[in-house]
Legacy VTK file of the C-alpha trace (Angstrom):
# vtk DataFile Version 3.0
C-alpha trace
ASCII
DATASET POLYDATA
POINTS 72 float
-78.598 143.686 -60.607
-77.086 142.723 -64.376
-73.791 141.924 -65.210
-71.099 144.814 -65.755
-70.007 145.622 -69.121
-66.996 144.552 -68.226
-68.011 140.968 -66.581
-69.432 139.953 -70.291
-66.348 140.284 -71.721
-64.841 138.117 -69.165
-67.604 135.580 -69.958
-66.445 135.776 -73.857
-63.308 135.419 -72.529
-63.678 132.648 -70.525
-66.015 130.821 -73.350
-62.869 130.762 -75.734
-59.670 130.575 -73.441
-57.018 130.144 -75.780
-56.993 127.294 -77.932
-59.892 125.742 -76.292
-63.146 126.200 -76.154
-65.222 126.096 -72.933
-69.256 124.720 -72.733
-71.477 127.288 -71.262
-72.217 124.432 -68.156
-67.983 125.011 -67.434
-67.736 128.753 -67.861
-71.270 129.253 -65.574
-68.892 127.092 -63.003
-66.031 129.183 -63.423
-67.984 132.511 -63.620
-69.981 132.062 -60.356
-67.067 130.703 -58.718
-65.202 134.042 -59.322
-68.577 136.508 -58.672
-70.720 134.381 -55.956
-72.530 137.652 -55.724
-73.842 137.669 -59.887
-74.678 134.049 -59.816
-75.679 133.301 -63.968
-77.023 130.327 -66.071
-76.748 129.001 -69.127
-79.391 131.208 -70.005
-77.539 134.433 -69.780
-76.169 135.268 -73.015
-77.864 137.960 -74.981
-75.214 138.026 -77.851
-73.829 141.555 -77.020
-72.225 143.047 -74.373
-73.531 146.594 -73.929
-76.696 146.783 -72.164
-80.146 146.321 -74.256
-82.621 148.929 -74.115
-85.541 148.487 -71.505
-89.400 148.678 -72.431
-91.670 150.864 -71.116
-91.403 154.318 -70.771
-88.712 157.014 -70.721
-87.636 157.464 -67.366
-88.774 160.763 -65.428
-84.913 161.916 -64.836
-82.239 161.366 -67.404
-78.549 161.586 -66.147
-78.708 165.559 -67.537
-81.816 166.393 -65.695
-80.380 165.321 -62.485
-76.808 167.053 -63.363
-78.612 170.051 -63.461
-80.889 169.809 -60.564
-77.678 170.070 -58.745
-76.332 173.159 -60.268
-80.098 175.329 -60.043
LINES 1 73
72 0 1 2 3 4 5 6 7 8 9 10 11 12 13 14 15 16 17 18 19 20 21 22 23 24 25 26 27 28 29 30 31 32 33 34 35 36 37 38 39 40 41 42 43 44 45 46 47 48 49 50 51 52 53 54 55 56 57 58 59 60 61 62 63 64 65 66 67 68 69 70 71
């Protein structure tokens, strides 16, 4: 599973704490420390922190579909 929205903030966060700045190698430390369950490496970064789009094709069930299959 991919980081929360809120997780890649932290790692911004963490990457400029105040006056100084971290390397990737300490906030990876620091990061997996905190989540042992959403281990990441240096590789990570994506430069946003929203999720990208996926390839491939639409999904079958959008989150409207399945609100309404409820409601039939």
């Amino acid at each position: 599973m991919g980081l929360s929205e809120r997780q890649r903030i932290e790692i911004l966060i963490l990457l400029e704490c105040g006056d100084k700045i971290r390397s990737q190698a300490e906030v990876c430390a620091l990061f997996n420390a905190k989540y042992p369950a959403n281990q990441i490496s240096q590789g990570t970064e994506h430069g946003t922190v929203h999720d990208l789009p996926r390839t491939g094709g639409a999904r079958a069930l959008n989150e409207e579909k399945k609100l309404n299959i409820g409601t039939s």
